[in-house]
C-alpha positions as a Markdown table, in Angstrom:
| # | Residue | x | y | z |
|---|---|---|---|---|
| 1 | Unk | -3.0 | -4.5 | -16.3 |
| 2 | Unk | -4.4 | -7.8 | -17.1 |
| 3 | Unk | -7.0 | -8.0 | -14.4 |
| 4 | Unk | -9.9 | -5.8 | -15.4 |
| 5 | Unk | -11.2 | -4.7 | -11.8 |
| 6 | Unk | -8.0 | -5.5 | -9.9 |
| 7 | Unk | -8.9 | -4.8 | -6.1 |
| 8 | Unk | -6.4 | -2.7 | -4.2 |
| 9 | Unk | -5.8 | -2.8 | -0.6 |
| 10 | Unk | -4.8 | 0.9 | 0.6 |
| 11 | Unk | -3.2 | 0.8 | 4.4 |
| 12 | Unk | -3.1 | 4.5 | 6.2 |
| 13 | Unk | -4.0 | 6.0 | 9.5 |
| 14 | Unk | -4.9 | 8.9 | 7.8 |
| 15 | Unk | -8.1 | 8.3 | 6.0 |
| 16 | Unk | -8.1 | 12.0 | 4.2 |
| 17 | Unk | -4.8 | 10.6 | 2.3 |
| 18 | Unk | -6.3 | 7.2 | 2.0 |
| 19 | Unk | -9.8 | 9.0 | 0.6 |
| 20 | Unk | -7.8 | 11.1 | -1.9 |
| 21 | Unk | -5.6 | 7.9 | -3.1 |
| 22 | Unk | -9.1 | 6.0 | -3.5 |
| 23 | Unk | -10.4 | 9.2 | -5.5 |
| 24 | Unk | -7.4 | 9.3 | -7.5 |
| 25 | Unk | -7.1 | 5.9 | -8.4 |
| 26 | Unk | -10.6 | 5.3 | -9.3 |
| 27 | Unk | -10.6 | 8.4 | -11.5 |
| 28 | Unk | -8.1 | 7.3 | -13.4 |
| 29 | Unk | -9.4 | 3.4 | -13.9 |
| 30 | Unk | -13.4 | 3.0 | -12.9 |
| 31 | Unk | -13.0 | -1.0 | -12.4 |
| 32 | Unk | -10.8 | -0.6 | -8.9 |
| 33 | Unk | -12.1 | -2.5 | -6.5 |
| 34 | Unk | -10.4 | -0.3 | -3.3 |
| 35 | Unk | -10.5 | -1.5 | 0.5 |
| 36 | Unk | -9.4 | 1.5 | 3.1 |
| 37 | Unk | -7.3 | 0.5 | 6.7 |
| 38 | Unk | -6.2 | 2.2 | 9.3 |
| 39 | Unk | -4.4 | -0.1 | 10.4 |
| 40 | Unk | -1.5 | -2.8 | 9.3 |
| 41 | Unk | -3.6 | -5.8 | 11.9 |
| 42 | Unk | -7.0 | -5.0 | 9.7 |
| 43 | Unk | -5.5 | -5.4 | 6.4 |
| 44 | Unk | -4.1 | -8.6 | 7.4 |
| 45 | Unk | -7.4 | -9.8 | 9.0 |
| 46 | Unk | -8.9 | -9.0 | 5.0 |
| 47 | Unk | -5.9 | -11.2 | 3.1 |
| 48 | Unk | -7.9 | -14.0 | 2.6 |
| 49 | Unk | -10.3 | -11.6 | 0.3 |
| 50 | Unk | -6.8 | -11.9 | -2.5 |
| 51 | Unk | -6.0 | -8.2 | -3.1 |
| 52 | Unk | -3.8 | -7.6 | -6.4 |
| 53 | Unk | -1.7 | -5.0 | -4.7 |
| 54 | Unk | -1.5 | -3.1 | -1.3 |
| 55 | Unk | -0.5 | 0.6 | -0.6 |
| 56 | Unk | 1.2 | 0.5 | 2.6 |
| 57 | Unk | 2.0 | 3.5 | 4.8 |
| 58 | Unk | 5.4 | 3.2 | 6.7 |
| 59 | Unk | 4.2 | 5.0 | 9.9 |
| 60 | Unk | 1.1 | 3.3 | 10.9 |
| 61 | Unk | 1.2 | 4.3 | 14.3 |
| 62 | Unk | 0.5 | 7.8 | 14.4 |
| 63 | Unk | -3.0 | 7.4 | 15.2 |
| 64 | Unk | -2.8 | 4.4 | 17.2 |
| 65 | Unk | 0.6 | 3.6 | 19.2 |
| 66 | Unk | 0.4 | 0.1 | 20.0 |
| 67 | Unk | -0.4 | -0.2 | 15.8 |
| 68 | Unk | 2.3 | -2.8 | 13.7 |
| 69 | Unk | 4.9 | -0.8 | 11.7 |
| 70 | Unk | 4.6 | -0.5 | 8.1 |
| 71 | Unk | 7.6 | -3.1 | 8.2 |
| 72 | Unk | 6.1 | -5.7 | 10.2 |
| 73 | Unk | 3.2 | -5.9 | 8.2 |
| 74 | Unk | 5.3 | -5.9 | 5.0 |
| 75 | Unk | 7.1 | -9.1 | 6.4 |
| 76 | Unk | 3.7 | -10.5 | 7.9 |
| 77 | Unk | 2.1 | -9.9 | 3.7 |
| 78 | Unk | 5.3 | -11.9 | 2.1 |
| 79 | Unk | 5.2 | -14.7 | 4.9 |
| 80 | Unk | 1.4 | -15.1 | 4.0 |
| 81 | Unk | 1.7 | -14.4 | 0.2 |
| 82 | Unk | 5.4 | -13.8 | -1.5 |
| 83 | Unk | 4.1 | -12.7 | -4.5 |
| 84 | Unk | 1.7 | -9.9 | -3.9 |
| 85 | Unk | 2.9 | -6.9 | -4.7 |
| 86 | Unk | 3.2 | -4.4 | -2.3 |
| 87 | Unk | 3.9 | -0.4 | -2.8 |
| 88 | Unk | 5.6 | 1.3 | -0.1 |
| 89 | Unk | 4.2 | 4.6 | 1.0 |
| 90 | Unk | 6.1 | 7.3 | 2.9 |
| 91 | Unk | 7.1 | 10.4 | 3.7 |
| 92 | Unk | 10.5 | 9.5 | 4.6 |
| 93 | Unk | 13.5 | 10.3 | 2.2 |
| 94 | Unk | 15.7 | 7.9 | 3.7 |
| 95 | Unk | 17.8 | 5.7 | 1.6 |
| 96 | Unk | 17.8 | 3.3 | 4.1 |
| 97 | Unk | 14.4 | 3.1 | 5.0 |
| 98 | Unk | 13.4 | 2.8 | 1.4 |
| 99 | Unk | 16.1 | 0.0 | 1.1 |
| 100 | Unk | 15.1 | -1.9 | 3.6 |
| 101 | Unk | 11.2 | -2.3 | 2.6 |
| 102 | Unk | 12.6 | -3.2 | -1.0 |
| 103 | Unk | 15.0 | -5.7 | 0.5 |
| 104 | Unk | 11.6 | -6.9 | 2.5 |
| 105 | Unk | 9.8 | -7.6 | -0.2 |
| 106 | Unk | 8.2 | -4.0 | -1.6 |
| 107 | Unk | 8.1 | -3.5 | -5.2 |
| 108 | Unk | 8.7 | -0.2 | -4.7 |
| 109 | Unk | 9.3 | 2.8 | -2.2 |
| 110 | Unk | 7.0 | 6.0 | -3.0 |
| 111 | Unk | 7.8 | 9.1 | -1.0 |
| 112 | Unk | 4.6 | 11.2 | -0.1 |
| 113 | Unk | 4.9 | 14.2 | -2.7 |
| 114 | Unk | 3.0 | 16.1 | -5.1 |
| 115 | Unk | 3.4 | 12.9 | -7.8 |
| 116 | Unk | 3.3 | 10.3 | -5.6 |
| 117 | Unk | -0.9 | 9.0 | -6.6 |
| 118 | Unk | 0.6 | 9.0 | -10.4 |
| 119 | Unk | 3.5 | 7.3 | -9.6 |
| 120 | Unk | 1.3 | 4.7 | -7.2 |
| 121 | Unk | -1.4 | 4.3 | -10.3 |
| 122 | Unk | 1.7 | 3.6 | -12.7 |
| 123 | Unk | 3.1 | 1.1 | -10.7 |
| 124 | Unk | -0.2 | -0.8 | -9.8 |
| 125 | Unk | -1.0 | -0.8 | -13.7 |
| 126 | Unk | 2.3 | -2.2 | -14.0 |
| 127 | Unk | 2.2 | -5.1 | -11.1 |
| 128 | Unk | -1.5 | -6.4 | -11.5 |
């Protein structure tokens, strides 16, 4: 990690999974700087504030139906900045799906499990 208090953007509709990432993540390095959204349109309205790494949820749209994919806004991130990493959060299994976000840009595809906040801290040390 070479930025000290790296700020991390962390995209869910479900804020009890997005308030046990931020719990995770800032017990396990104090200088995070975490931003919550429910949605994909909020966390682009907030780009301009330079985030070192976003957790996006692939189903954004559980809460609200009209609500950007997790795709779209993956594609809308790289258009705006190419080079900010994004980590791929979902509870789908699916080659495919996970595939596709990598070949979109994500550095990586996390499925939702029991070691999915370790695997998400590892891989933000390793990107910021």
């Amino acid at each position: 990690m070479t930025n000290i208090n790296p700020t991390i953007f962390i995209v869910d509709d479900e804020p009890l999974l997005s308030e046990m990432l931020t719990d995770y993540l800032k017990g396990r390095h104090e200088g995070f700087n975490i931003r919550s959204f429910s949605t994909g349109e909020a966390c682009l309205q907030s780009l301009d504030e330079q985030p070192d790494a976003i957790v996006l949820d692939y189903h954004l749209n559980s809460k609200e139906k009209d609500a950007a994919n997790g795709i779209d806004i993956l594609k809308e991130i790289k258009k705006r900045n190419n080079t900010l990493p994004v980590i791929i959060l979902s509870s789908q299994e699916n080659y495919g799906t996970a595939a596709k976000t990598i070949m979109y840009g994500a550095v990586h595809y996390v499925i939702k499990s029991q070691d999915a906040f370790k695997e998400i801290f590892e891989l933000i040390k390793a990107n910021v």
